[in-house]
Structures are given as structure tokens and as C-alpha cells.
N, C-alpha and C positions, 0 to 999 in steps of 0.2 A: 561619525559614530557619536552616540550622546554617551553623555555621561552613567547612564546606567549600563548601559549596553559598553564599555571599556570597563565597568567594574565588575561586570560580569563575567567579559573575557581574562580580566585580571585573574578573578576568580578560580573558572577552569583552567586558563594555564597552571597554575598552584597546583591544584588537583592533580593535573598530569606530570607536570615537573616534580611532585614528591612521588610520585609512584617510579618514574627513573629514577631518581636517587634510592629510592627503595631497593629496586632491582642491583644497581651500583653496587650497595653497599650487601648484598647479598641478604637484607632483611625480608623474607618472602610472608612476614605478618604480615609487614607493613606493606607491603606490594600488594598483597590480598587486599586488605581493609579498604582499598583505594575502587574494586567492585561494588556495586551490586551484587547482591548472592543470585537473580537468574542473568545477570550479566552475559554475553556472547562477546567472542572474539575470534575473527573470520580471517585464516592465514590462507590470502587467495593463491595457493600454488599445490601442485598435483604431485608434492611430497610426501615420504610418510608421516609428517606433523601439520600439512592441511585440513584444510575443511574448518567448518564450526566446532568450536569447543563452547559447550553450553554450560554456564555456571561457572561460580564462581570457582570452586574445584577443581572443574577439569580446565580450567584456563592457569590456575596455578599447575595442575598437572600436568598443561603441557610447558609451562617455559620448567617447569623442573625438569622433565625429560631434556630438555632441549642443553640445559643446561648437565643434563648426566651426559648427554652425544658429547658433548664437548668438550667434557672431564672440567669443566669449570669453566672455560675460558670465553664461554660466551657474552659479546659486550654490543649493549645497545645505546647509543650515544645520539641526544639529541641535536641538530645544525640547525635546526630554525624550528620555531616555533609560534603555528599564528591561529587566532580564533577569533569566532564572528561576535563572541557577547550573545547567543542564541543556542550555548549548549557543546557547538562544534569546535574541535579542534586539529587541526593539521600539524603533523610532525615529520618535518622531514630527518628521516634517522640513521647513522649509519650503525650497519649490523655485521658481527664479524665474529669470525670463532676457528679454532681449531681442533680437527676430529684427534683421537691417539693413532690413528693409524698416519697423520702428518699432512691428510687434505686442508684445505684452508680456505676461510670464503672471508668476503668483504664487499659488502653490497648495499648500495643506497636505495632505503624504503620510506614509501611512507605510510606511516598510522596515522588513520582519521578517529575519533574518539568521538565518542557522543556523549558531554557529561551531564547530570543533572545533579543540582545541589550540589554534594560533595563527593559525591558517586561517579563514576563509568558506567554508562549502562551497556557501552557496543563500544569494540574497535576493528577498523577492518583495513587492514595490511595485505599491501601492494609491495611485491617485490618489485625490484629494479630490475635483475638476470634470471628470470624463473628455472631457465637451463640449466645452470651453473650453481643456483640453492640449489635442485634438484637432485644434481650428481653428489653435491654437500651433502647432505640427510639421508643419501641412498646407503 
């Protein structure tokens, strides 16, 4: 990797490591500002918070819902974190919540992120247990 290319990846990691901290700390401005406004984020599972959420909006719209299923306890915690210096980044993340009715999930995913400059343009999340989010969110 040359040196432009580690400082670029330096870069986007930044980018996406403030946007979990964002999320963390429960700041959803700052978790926004971290989009593009027509930004996409593709939750690949055949839940009812799947599919493409387009924009910046309904990508906040959906982790707020996600985070109302949950009554709050939703927590997405990055375990590694690597990018090519070309935009791309991989996060391997564990996600984990529980509903008020007392189901409970804990599942290792990962989000690939496509950044540019200091934006998100695309993230698109791969469940670990598609079955088991499934019966979660139902």
C-alpha cells in the first residue's frame, strides 16, 4: 500500500469510526451528517427493516425504528475494521438488542461502506444468522 493510499484508508476509517461513535453515543445528527443526502444502505435480510433504505432520511429512519423495536437497547460495536485506501471499507460488527417482549439477538455482521471524501455514499450489511435476525424483528 503506498502512502496515499494508507492515508486515504486512514481517512475513511475516521469517517466510519465517527459515525459508530455517533450511533454509540446516541447523537443521530451526527450519525446523519456522516451520509450523503441520496446515500443507500442495503440491510440484505428478508425482515421487516430489509431491503434498501434510500437517502439519507430513511436510513436514519430506519436505525431509529430499529432502535424504537428495541426500546433503546440497540448496540452496534465495531471488532475490526479494514479498508483498501480506494473508498472501501469493511466492518466486521457485532449487533445485538433486546425486544420489550424479552427476545434477544446477538449477531455477527458485516458492513461494507463505500466512502467518498467525507461522506458514505452505500453501506451494505450482511447478516451472520438471517433466521434468527428474522424471528428478532418479527
Amino acid at each position: 500500500m503506498t502512502t496515499t493510499a494508507t492515508t486515504a484508508a486512514t481517512s475513511d476509517i475516521a469517517v466510519v469510526r465517527g459515525g459508530f461513535e455517533a450511533f454509540g453515543k446516541g447523537d443521530m445528527g451526527a450519525f446523519a451528517a456522516m451520509f450523503a443526502p441520496e446515500a443507500t444502505w442495503n440491510h440484505r435480510n428478508p425482515d421487516r427493516l430489509g431491503g434498501i433504505h434510500d437517502g439519507r432520511e430513511a436510513i436514519v429512519d430506519f436505525i431509529v425504528e430499529s432502535g424504537r423495536l428495541t426500546a433503546g437497547t440497540l448496540r452496534a460495536v465495531p471488532e475490526a475494521i479494514m479498508a483498501d485506501g480506494a473508498g472501501r471499507v469493511a466492518v466486521l460488527t457485532r449487533v445485538s438488542g433486546t425486544r420489550p417482549d424479552g427476545r434477544t439477538f446477538e449477531d455477527l455482521q458485516i458492513l461494507l461502506f463505500a466512502v467518498e471524501g467525507d461522506v458514505v455514499r452505500s453501506v451494505d450489511q450482511y447478516i451472520g444468522d438471517p433466521p434468527a435476525v428474522t424471528a428478532f424483528w418479527a
